[in-house]
N, C-alpha and C positions, 0 to 999 in steps of 0.2 A: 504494500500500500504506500502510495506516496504520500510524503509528510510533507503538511501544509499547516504552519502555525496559524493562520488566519483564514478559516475556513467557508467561516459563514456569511463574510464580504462577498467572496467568492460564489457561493449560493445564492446570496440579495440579487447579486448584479445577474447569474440564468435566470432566475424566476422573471427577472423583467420581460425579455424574451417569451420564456412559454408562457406567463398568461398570458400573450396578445396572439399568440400563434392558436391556443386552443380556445381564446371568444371566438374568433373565425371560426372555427366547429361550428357555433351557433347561432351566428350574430346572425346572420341570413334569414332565419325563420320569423322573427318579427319584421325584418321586411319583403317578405314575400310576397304581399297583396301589391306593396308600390311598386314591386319592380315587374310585375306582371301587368300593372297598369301603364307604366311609362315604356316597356322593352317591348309590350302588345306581344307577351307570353305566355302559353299555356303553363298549369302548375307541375306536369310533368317536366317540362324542358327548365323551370325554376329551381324545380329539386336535384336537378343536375350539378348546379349552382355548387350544392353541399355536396352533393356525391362525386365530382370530376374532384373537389378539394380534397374529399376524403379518401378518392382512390389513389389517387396521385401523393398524399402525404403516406400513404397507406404499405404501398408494394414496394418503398427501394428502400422500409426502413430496414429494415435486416443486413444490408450493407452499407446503410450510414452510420450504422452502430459498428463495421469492420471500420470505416474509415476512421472514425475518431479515434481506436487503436491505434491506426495507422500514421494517421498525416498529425494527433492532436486532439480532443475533444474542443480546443480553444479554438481553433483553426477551423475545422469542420461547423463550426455552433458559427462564427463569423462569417463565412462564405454563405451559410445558410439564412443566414440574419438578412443580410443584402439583400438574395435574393427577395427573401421574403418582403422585403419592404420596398422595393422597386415593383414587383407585380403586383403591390398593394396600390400602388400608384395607379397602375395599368386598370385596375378594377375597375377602379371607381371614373375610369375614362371613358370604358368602355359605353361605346354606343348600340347594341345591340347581345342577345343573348348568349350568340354563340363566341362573339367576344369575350365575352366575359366568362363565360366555363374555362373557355382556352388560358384566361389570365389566372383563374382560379385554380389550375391546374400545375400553373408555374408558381403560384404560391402554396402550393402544397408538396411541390419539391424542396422549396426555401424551409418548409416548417418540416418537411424528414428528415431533412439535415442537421437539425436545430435538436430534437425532444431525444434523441438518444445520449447526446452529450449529457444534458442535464441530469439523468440516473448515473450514466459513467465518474460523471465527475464526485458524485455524492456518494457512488459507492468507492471511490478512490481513496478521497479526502479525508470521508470521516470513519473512523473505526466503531466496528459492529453496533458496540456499546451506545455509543452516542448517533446510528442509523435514525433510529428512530425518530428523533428530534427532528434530525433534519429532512426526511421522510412526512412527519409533518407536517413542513412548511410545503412541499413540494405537495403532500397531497392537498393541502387548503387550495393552494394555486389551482389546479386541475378542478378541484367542486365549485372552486367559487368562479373561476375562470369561464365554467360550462354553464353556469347560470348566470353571469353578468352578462354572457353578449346578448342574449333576450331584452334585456335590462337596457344597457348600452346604448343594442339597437333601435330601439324605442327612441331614444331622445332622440339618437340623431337623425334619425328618416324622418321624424316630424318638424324636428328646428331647421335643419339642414337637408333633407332629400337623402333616399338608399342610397348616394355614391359615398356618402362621408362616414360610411359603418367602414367601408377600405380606406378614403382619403388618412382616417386618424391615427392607422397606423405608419405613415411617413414620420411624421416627427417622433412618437412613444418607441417607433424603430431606431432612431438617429441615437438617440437617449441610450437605448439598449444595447448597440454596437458602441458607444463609446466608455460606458459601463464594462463591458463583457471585455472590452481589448487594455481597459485597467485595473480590474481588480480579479478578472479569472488567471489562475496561472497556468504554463506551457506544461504539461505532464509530460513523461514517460511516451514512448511510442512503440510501436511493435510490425515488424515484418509479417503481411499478410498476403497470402494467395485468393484472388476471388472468383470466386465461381460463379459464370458468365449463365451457366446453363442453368443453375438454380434462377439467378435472377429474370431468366426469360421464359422459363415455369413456372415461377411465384406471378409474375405479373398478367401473365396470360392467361392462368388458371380464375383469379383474382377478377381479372375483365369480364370474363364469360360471363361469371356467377351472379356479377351485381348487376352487368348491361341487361340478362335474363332475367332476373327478380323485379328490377325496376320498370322496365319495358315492357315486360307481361301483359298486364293491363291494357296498357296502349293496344296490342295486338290478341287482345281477346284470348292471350296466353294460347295463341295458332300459329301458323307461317309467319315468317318475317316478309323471307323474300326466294322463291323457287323451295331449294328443299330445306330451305332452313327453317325451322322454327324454334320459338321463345324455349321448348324442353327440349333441343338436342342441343342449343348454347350452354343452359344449364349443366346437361349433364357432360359435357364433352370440360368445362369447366371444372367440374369435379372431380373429372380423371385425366385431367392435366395437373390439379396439385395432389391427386393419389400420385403421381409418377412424379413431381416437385422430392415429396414426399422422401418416394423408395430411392430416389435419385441421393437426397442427404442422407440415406441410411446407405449408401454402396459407394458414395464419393472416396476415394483414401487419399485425396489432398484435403483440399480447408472448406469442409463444405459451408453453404449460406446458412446452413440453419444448423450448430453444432446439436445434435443431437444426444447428447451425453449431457447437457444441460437438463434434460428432463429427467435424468434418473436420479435429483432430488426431488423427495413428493412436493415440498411444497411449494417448488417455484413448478412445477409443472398445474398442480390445482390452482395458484393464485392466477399465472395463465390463462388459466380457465375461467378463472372469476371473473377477470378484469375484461374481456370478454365477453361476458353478459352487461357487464356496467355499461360497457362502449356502446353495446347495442342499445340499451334503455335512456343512457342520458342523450346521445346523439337524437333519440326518434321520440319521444316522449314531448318535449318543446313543440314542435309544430301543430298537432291538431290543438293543443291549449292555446294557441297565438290563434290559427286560423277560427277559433271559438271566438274568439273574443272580440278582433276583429269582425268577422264575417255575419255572426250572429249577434252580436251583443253593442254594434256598432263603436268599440272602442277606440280612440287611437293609440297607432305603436304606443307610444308613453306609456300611456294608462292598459294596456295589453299587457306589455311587460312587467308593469307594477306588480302585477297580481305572483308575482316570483317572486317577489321581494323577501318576504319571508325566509322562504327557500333559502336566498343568498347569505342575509344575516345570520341565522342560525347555522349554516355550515360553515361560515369563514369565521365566525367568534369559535364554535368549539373545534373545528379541526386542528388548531396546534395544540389544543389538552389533548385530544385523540394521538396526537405524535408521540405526549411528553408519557403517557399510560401505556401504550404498549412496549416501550421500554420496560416495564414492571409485570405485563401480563401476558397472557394469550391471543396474540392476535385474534386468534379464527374468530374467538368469540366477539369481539367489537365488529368484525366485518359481518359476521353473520348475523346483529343486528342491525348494521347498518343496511347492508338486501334487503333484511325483512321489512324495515320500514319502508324502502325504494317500493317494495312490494303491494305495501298496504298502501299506501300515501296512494298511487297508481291506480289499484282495482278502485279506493273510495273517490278517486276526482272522475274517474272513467266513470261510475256508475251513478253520478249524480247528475253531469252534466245534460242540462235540459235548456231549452229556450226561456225560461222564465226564472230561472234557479237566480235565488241573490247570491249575488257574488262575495259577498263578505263569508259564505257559507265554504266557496271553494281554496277560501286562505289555509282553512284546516289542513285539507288532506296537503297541501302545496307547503305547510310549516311541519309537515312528518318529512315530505322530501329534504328539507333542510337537513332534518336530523340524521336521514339515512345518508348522504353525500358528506356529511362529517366521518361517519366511522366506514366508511366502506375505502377509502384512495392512499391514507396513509398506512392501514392493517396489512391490505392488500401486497404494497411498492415492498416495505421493509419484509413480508413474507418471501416474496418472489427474490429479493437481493440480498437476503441474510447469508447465504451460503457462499455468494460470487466472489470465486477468487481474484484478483486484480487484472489477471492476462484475459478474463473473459467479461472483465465488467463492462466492455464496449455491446460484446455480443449477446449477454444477458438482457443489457437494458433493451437493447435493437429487439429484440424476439417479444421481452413486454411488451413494449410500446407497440409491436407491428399486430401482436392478438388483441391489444386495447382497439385500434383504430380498423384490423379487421371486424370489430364485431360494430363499429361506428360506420362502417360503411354499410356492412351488412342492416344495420337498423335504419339506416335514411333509407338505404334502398327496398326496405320489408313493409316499411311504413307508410310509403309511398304507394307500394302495389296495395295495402290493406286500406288507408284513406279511400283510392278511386272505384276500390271494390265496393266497399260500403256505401259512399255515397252514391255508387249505379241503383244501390239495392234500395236505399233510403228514400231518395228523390225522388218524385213526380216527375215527369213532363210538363211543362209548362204552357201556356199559349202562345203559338206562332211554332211548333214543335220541335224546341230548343231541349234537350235535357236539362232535367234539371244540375247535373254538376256543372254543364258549361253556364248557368243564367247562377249560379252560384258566385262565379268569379266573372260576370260580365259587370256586376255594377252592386247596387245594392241589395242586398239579398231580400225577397218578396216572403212576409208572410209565412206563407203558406209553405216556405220551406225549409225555416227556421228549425221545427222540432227535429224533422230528416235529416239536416245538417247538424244538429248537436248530439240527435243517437249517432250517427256516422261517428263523429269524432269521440264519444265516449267509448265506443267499442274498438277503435282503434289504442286505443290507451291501455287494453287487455294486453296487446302482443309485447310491449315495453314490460309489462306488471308481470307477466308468464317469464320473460327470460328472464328479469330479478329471482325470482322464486326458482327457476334453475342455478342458478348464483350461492344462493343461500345454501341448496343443497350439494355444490361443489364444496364450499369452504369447510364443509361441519364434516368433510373426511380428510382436514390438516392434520397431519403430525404436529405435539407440543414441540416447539423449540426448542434444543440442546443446547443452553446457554455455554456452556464449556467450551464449544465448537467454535461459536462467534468469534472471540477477540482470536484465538491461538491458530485458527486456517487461515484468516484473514492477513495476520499481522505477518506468518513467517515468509518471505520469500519462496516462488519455486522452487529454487536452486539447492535450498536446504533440505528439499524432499518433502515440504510441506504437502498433504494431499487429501484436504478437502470433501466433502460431500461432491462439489464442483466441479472435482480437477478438469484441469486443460486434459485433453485427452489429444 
């Protein structure tokens, strides 16, 4: 582990970086009624918006986490940074919709570069013992990050227009890079081989699955185009990263995805967990925005407000949540924190109606607060308790790549389950428009309001099911070896140190 006397300057100055890199996760969803009004977009080709972001941050993290072995975590988190806030530029420039995926696309390469450093560095810097601390700052950043851009974005599509939810990251970027190039320091680096063929079977596998899920819909889950259709993408999808897969289990150079990282249990279950969360926190925001909005005639502002709660109660207790599992059981704080993401979820989904007061739906929205406090920090320090320092690049990369796997997987599930529902929900209307297109032509009429809030409450089901899959990953953690923490960590390779982890 390298030694760094001043550790947690070092950590201030990433965090500034990834919370602005994971609002983008969500800023988009409170302004998706405006930029479907001003871009004269369908909601399917909007929701692209988040899913070109989240494919694209999604697929090369597994070898942005080799690179910051390689070239630096400081150096890689820099080059990413740029990026990132140059195509932030570009966003909010953009005239049209297919511009704007395309820029969102090169801002989701600046942000893969970017969120693997941030675990590298923290599992570098700081020793086992004091993980957790800083694990909790990191996981505040990430709950509170994914529920400020709702927030965020509200003000600023109202005061300012949809282009200034991107513009604002130019300057909070500028700040960030000159932060991160003074007080992150140069680590250690490591000679790496990369596997060219993993990365062109993780990405392609990756394409299929979400292009299939999210498209469906559009094509009545039939043909695309001659013999293709929406379930041979799918499944040809599936058995491109079955062969990803067996490809990292027969590679005998450096494969993409070291697989000997899984044969500790608990960074292979938190894995798994963190992966329900992606999916739930990614796809959960939108039908509540598009409620509030669409039915309940709010603006963004006051749309987002109604998270508010959400926000304060997860950013006030998540660094108690850091500084306590230092002393306890992780699984158990995370497995309350699902279960609340769980409950809070089924009770907003199953209330929401066209008439319902809204001071009614703070409740279940101030259980999410509580569950997004204990679920990011339990989660990070279980997954990187074990990571010895030659694999902390590619431990974090393989977190971070099944967190935003499962964020991509949930905008794009969420999407196909919205336009399902509302097909099934909705009337036709007069002049014989369906009613999900007179949904998003203008104001919503009446007569479609109730259609449109069961739609969005029964969407809210498939977020609240994968938490409750969540919950039941984490409650088969092994207790923590405390013994193991400082003494794997601390001794060098060289010495024969060999870990739950080892470098294999």
């Amino acid at each position: 582990m390298d030694t760094i006397t001043r550790p947690w300057p070092a950590l201030w100055a990433l965090v500034v970086g990834f919370f602005m890199i994971l609002v983008d996760s969500t800023i988009v969803s409170v302004a998706t009624p405006a930029i479907i009004a001003d871009l004269q977009a369908d909601i399917n080709a909007v929701i692209w918006v988040t899913s070109a972001y989240l494919l694209a941050y999604a697929v090369p993290l597994l070898i942005t986490g080799r690179l910051g072995d390689r070239f630096g975590p400081k150096n890689i988190y820099l080059v990413g940074l740029a990026i990132f806030t140059v195509s932030s530029a570009w966003c909010g420039l953009a005239g049209d919709v297919n511009t704007l995926i395309l820029a969102r696309v090169a801002q989701g390469i600046g942000a893969s570069l970017m969120t693997p450093q941030t675990m590298a560095v923290i599992t570098r810097i700081f020793p086992p013992d004091r993980r957790g601390a800083a694990m909790g700052l990191w996981g505040a950043t990430a709950g509170v990050a994914t529920l400020v851009g709702p927030i965020l974005g509200g003000l600023l599509v109202d005061s300012l227009g949809w282009e200034w939810i991107f513009f604002v990251n130019v300057p909070v970027g500028i700040v960030a890079f000159v932060l991160a190039w003074r007080l992150v320091p140069a680590l250690s680096t490591k000679k790496h081989r990369f596997d060219i063929l993993g990365v062109v079977l993780s990405g392609v596998g990756m394409f299929l699955v979400v292009f299939g899920i999210q498209e469906g819909e559009t094509y009545d889950w039939g043909t695309i185009a001659g013999p293709i259709s929406v379930w041979s993408l799918i499944i040809t999808g599936v058995l491109v990263l079955t062969a990803f897969v067996l490809w990292q289990r027969v590679n005998r150079g450096e494969p993409l995805l070291p697989l000997s990282l899984f044969r500790d249990r608990n960074f292979s279950l938190a894995n798994g967990a963190i992966t329900t969360v992606g999916f739930t926190v990614t796809s959960f925001a939108l039908p509540l925005m598009l409620y509030a909005q669409t039915v309940r005639g709010l603006t963004p502002t006051l749309a987002a407000l109604l998270l508010a709660p959400m926000a304060i109660i997860s950013g006030g207790l998540a660094p108690v949540v850091g500084k306590i599992i230092d002393r306890v059981n992780p699984k158990w704080v995370a497995a309350g924190g699902l279960s609340c993401l769980a409950i809070g979820l089924f009770w907003a989904g199953g209330i929401l109606s066209a008439d319902l007061p809204l001071w009614i739906l703070l409740f279940p929205v101030a259980v999410l607060g509580l569950a997004n406090a204990g679920i990011w920090a339990p989660l990070s320090t279980s997954a990187t308790r074990n990571l010895p320092p030659q694999q902390a690049g590619a431990g974090s990369g393989v977190y971070n790549t099944t967190r935003q796997v499962g964020a991509v997987l949930g905008s794009a599930a969420i999407a196909a389950l919205m336009e399902a529902r509302l097909a099934v929900e909705l009337p036709a209307v007069p002049g014989g428009a369906s009613g999900e297109t007179a949904a998003f032509a203008g104001e919503l009429p009446d007569a479609l309001k109730q259609g449109f809030s069961a739609a969005m409450g029964q969407s809210l089901m498939l977020p609240a099911a994968a938490a409750v899959i969540g919950v039941l990953v984490v409650l088969f953690m092994a207790k923590p070896q405390p013994h193991s923490w400082g003494a794997a960590a601390a001794q060098p390779a060289a010495e024969g140190a060999r870990p739950v982890l080892a470098a294999e």
